[in-house]
C-alpha positions in Angstrom: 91.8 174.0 170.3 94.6 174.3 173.6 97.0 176.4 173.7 100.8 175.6 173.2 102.4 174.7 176.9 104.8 177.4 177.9 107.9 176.2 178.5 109.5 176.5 182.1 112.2 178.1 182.5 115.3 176.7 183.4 117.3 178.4 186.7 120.7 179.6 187.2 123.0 176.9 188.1 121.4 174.8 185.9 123.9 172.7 183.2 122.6 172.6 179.8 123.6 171.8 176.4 122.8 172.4 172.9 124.2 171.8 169.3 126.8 173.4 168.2 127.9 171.8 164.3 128.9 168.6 164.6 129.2 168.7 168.1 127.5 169.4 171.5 128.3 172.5 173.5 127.6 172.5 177.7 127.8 175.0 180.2 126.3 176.6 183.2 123.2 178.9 182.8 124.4 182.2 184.9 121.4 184.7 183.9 117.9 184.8 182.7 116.3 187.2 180.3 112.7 187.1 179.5 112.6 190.5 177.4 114.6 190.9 174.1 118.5 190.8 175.1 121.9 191.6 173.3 125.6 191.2 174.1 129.1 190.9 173.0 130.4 188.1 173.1 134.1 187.7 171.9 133.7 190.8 170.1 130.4 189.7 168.1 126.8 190.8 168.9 124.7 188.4 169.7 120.7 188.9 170.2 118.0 186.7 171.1 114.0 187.9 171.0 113.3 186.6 174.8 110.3 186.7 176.3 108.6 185.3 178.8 107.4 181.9 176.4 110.7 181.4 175.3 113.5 183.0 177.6 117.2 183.5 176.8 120.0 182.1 178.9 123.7 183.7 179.5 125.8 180.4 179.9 128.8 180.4 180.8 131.0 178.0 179.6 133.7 175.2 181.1 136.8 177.0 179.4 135.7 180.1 180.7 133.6 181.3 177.5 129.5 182.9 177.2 127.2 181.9 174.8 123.5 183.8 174.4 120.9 181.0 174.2 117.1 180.4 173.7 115.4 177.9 175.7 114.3 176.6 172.1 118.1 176.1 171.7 119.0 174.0 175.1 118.3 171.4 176.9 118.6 170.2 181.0 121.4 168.3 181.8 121.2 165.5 184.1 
């Protein structure tokens, strides 16, 4: 039996985007976290279990906004 491929993590400056409802979200990723992370964002905590598999991602986005993501959650732009 193999083993799952790990992912590889995106780098900063790299545009993703993910699904947000209906719609799809972009932005820029600006940091990478690769332990379990938490911030506020817009006055709501938002945590994602990070690790070095499945890394988290501080986007920031066009209208000047952050979102917490997994690399689960986005995809590579371009």
């Amino acid at each position: 039996m193999t083993k799952p491929a790990i992912p590889k993590a995106l780098a900063p400056g790299t545009d993703v985007s993910w699904r947000w409802g209906a719609h799809v979200a972009r932005g820029r990723i600006e940091q990478i976290f690769t332990e379990p992370v938490t911030r506020t964002i817009k006055g709501t905590e938002v945590k994602r279990n990070a690790s070095p598999e499945n890394p988290a991602y501080l986007v920031t986005q066009p209208r000047g906004g952050y979102a917490l993501k997994s690399h689960s959650e986005v995809e590579a732009e371009g």
